[in-house]
C-alpha positions, 0 to 999 in steps of 0.5 A: 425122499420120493414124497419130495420127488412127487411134489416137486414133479406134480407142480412142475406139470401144473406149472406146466400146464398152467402155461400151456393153458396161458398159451392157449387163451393168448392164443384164442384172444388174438384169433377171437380179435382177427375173426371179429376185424375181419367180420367188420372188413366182410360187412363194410364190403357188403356195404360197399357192394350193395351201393355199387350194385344200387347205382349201377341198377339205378343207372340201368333202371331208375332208382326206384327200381333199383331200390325195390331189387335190391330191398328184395335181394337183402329180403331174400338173403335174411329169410335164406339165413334165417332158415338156416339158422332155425336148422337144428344142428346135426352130426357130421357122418364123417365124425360119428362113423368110427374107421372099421378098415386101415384104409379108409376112403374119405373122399366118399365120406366127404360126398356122403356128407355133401349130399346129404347136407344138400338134400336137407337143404333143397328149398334153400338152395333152389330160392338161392338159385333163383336170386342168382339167376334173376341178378344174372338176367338183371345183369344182361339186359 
């Protein structure tokens, strides 16, 4: 009688779980397909930005020029995330640190982990800047 009743509960729960598992995956498909049209939307907008960027900088300057800033912008950008990418990944403070207190203030975790990224990040950051004040002074005049 119980051998009975612990088999008939052990494959309600796989059953269980099975669905759950066929949920899940649906579930990642569909946010794996909306991730992928949404990268396709972001890079026909960059495409479409650049050419907005090319004519306007061709129609300020001539489009030599236009060309070379705007080759060297896309230059810059690679390089940016080419060294981003050869970073090795790091835990997060805020996840390896385990809550000593009931109270726990999170946004100070939140800073720690901010300036932190920002210090590894420096040169990134300062040619980052750099581009975005030469596009800015490109702009004005």
């Amino acid at each position: 009688m119980f051998s009975l009743l612990r088999t008939l509960l052990v494959t309600a729960a796989v059953q269980q779980g099975a669905a759950d598992a066929k949920r899940r995956l649906r579930r990642g498909m569909i946010q794996l397909a909306l991730c992928f049209i949404a990268g396709l939307l972001a890079v026909g907008g960059a495409i479409f930005l650049m050419a907005a960027l090319h004519d306007a900088l061709a129609f300020r300057f001539d489009p030599l020029t236009a060309k070379l800033i705007c080759g060297g912008g896309l230059l810059v950008l690679g390089l940016i995330a080419v060294l981003i990418a050869r970073q090795p990944l790091a835990r997060s403070r805020v996840h390896t640190v385990r809550p000593q207190a009931a109270s726990i203030d999170i946004a100070s975790a939140i800073g720690q982990d901010i300036g932190a990224t920002l210090s590894r990040n420096s040169g990134v950051l300062t040619i980052g800047a750099f581009v975005a004040g030469l596009l800015i002074a490109a702009k004005r005049r």
